[in-house]
C-alpha positions as CSV (number, residue, x, y, z in Angstrom):
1,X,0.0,0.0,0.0
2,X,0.8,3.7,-0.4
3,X,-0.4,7.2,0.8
4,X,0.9,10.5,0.2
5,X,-0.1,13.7,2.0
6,X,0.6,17.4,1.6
7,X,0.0,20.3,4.5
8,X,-1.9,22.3,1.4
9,X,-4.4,19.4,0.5
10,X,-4.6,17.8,-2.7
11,X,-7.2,15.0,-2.7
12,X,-6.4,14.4,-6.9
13,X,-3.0,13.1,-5.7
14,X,-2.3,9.5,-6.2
15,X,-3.1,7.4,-3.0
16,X,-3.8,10.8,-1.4
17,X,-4.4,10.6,2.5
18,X,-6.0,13.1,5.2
19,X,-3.4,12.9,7.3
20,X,0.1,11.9,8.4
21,X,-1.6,9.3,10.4
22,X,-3.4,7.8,7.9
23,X,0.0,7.5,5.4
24,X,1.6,5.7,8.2
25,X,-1.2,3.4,8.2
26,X,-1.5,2.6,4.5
27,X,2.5,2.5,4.6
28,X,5.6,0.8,5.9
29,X,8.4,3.7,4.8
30,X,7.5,7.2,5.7
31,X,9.6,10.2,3.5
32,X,9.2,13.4,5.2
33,X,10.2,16.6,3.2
34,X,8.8,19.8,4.3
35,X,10.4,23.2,5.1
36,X,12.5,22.7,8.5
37,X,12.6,21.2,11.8
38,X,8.9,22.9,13.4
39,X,7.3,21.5,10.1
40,X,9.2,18.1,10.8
41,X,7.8,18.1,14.1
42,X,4.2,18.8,13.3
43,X,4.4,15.6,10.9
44,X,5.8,13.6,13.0
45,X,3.5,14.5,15.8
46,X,0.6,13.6,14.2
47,X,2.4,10.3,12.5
48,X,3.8,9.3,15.7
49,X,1.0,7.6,17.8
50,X,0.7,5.1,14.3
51,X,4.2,4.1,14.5
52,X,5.7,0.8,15.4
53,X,8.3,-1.8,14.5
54,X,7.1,-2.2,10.9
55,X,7.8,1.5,10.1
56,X,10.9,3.2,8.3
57,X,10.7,7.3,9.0
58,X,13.1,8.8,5.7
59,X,13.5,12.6,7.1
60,X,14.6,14.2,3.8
61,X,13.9,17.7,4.9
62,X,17.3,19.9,5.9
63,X,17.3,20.4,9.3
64,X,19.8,21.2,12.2
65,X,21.6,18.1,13.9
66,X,20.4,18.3,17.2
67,X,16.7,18.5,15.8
68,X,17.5,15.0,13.4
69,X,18.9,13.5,17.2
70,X,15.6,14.3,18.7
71,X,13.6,13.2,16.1
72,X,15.9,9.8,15.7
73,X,15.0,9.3,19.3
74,X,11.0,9.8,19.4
75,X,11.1,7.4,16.4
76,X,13.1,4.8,17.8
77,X,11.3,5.1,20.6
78,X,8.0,3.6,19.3
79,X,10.1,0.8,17.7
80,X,10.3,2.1,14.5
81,X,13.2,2.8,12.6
82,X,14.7,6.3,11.6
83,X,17.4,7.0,9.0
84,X,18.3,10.9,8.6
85,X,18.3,11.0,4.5
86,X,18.6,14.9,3.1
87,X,19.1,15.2,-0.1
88,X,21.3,17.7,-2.4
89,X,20.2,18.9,-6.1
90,X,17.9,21.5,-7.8
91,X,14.6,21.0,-9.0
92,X,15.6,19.7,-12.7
93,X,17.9,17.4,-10.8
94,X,14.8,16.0,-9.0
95,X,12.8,16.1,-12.6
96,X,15.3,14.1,-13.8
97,X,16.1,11.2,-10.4
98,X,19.6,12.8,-10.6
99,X,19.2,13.9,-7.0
100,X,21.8,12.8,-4.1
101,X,21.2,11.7,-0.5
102,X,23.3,11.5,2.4
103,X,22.0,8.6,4.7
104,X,22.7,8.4,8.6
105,X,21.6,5.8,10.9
106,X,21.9,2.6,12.1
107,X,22.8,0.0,9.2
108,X,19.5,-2.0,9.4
109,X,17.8,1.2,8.9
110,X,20.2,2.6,6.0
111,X,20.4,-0.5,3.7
112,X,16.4,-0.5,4.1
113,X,16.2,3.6,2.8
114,X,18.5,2.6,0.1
115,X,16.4,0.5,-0.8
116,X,13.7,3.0,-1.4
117,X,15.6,5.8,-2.4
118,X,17.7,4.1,-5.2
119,X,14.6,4.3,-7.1
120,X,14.6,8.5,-6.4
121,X,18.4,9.4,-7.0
122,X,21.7,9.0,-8.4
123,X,23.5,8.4,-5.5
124,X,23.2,7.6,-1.7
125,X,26.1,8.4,0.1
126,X,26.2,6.0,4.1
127,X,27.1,9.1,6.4
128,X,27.1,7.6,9.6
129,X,24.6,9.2,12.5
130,X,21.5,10.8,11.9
131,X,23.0,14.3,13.0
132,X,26.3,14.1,11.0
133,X,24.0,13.7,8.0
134,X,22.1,16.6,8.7
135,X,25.3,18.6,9.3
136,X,26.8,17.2,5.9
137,X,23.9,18.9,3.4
138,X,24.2,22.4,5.6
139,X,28.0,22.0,5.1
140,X,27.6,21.2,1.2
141,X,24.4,24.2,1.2
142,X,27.6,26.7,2.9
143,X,30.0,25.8,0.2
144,X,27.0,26.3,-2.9
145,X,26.2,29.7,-1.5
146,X,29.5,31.1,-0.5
147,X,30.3,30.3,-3.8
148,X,27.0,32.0,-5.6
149,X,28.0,34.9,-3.6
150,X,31.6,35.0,-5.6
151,X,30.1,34.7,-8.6
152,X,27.4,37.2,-8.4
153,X,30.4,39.6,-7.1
154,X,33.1,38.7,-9.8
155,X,29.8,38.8,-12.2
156,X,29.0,42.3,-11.6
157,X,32.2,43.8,-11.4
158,X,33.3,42.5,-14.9
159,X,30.0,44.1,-16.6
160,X,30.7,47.3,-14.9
161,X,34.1,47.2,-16.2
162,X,32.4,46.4,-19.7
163,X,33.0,42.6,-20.0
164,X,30.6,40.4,-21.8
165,X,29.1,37.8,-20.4
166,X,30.6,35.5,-23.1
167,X,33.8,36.6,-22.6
168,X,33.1,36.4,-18.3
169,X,31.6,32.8,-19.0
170,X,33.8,31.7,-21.3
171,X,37.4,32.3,-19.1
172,X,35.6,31.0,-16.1
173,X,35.2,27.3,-18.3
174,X,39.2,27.4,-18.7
175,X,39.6,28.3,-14.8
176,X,40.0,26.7,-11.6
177,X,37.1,28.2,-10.9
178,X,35.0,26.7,-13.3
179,X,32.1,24.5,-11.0
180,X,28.6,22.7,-11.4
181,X,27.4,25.5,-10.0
182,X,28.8,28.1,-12.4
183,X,27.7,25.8,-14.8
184,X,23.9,25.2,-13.6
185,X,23.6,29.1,-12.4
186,X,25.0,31.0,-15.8
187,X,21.5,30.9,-17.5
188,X,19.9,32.3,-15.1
189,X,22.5,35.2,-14.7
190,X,22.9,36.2,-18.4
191,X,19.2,35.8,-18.7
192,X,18.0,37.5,-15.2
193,X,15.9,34.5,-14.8
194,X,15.0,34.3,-10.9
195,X,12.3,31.2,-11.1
196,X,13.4,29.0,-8.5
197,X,15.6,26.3,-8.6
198,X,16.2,26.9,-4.8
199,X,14.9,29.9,-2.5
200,X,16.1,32.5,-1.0
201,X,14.2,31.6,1.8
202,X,14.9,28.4,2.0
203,X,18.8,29.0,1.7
204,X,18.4,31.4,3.9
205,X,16.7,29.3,6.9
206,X,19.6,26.6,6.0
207,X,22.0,29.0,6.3
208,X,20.5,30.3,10.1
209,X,20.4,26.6,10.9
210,X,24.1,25.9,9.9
211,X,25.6,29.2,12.1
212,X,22.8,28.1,14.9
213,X,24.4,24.3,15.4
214,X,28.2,25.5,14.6
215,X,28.3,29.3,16.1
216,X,30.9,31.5,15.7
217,X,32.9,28.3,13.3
218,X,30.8,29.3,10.5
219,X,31.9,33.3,10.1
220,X,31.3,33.0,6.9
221,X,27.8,31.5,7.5
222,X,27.2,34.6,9.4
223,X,28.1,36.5,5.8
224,X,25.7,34.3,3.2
225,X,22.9,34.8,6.3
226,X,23.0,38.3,5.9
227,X,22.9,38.3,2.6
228,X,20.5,36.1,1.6
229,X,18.3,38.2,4.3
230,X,19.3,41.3,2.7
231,X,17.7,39.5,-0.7
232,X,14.2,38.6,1.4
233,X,14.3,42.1,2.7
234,X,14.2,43.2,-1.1
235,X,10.8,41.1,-2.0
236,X,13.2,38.4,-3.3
237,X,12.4,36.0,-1.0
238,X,10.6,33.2,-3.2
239,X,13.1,34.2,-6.0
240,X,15.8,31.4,-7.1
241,X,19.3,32.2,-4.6
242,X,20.5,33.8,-7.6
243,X,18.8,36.5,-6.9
244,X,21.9,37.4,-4.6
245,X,22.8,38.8,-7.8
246,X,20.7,41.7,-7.5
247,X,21.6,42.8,-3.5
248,X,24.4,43.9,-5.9
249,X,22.1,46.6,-7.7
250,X,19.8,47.8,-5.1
């Protein structure tokens, strides 16, 4: 059996369900992928009282490590099994199953996800704990952004100086500097297309997560947190990250 079930309802869905309850009912393996760790915990809340040894809980949201350890330990705790599973890629990636997870939990638990997620993705990477999964993807969201940030910078400052974006584009594919991410975000720069691959806003909670857990390790987080909430600030909020870009011409 299957259900599937969506805080906005949407009864036309296939094997749609009224509740979380009533997915954990029709269903052995549980994915949860909402917007961070309160929306986790409303799920789970409501999933919770259904759960027992025959369950698999899949948290895919992006959440902060010692939320995953306290979720890990209210699932365990009914007998169920809990594997800590976040997941990196944009939304083509996901279009296409090209997405990547990063799996932490006990063994038993991680070769059963794999086992349902090798349908979804790529890759699976085996982590180790649920937390040190969960501080993996904000690690890997750090790097993307800090990156997008240089870009965005070393972007602008060439077209003031009267660079094309050819010419920008096309020395950045012979440098070190030369990434997926260059490669993924230079449409939407040259075009000034904002639609959303990822948010603002949700980059933005990741990065409050990631300097929440680490503190004053992540000065940089501190940075990319400022900026992306300079970008909300602007209206930009549900715009692709990209739209760092534009703090730039404000």
């Amino acid at each position: 059996m299957a259900g599937a079930w969506n805080r906005t309802a949407q009864p036309m869905f296939p094997a749609w369900k009224e509740s979380p309850a009533e997915v954990a009912d029709a269903a052995e393996a549980l994915i949860i992928v909402v917007a961070d760790p309160s929306a986790v915990e409303s799920v789970l809340r409501a999933a919770l009282p259904r759960l027992g040894s025959r369950h698999l809980v899949i948290q895919s949201s992006t959440i902060d490590p010692e939320s995953s350890r306290r979720f890990c330990d209210e699932v365990c705790a009914r007998g169920a099994a809990y594997v800590e599973a976040p997941f990196t890629g944009s939304r083509p990636a996901a279009e296409q199953r090209q997405t990547v997870f990063y799996l932490g939990g006990e063994p038993a638990a991680t070769a059963r996800a794999e086992a349902v997620l090798s349908r979804l993705s790529q890759k699976r990477f085996l982590i180790g704990a649920p937390e040190q999964a969960a501080v993996l993807k904000l690690a890997c969201n750090l790097q993307i952004v800090s990156q997008l940030e240089a870009l965005c910078e070393a972007l602008a400052w060439a077209r003031r100086t009267g660079i094309s974006d050819e010419i920008f584009f096309s020395a950045l594919r012979s440098n070190a500097a030369w990434s997926g991410l260059v490669q993924l975000k230079e449409p939407k720069l040259r075009g000034r297309d904002y639609t959303p691959q990822f948010s603002v806003k949700h980059m933005l909670k990741d990065m409050r997560l990631a300097v929440g857990a680490a503190g004053r390790g992540l000065p940089l987080g501190a940075v990319m947190a400022g900026r992306l909430r300079l970008a909300a600030g602007h209206g930009w909020a549900d715009e692709d990250m990209s739209a760092l870009y534009k703090n730039l011409e404000a």
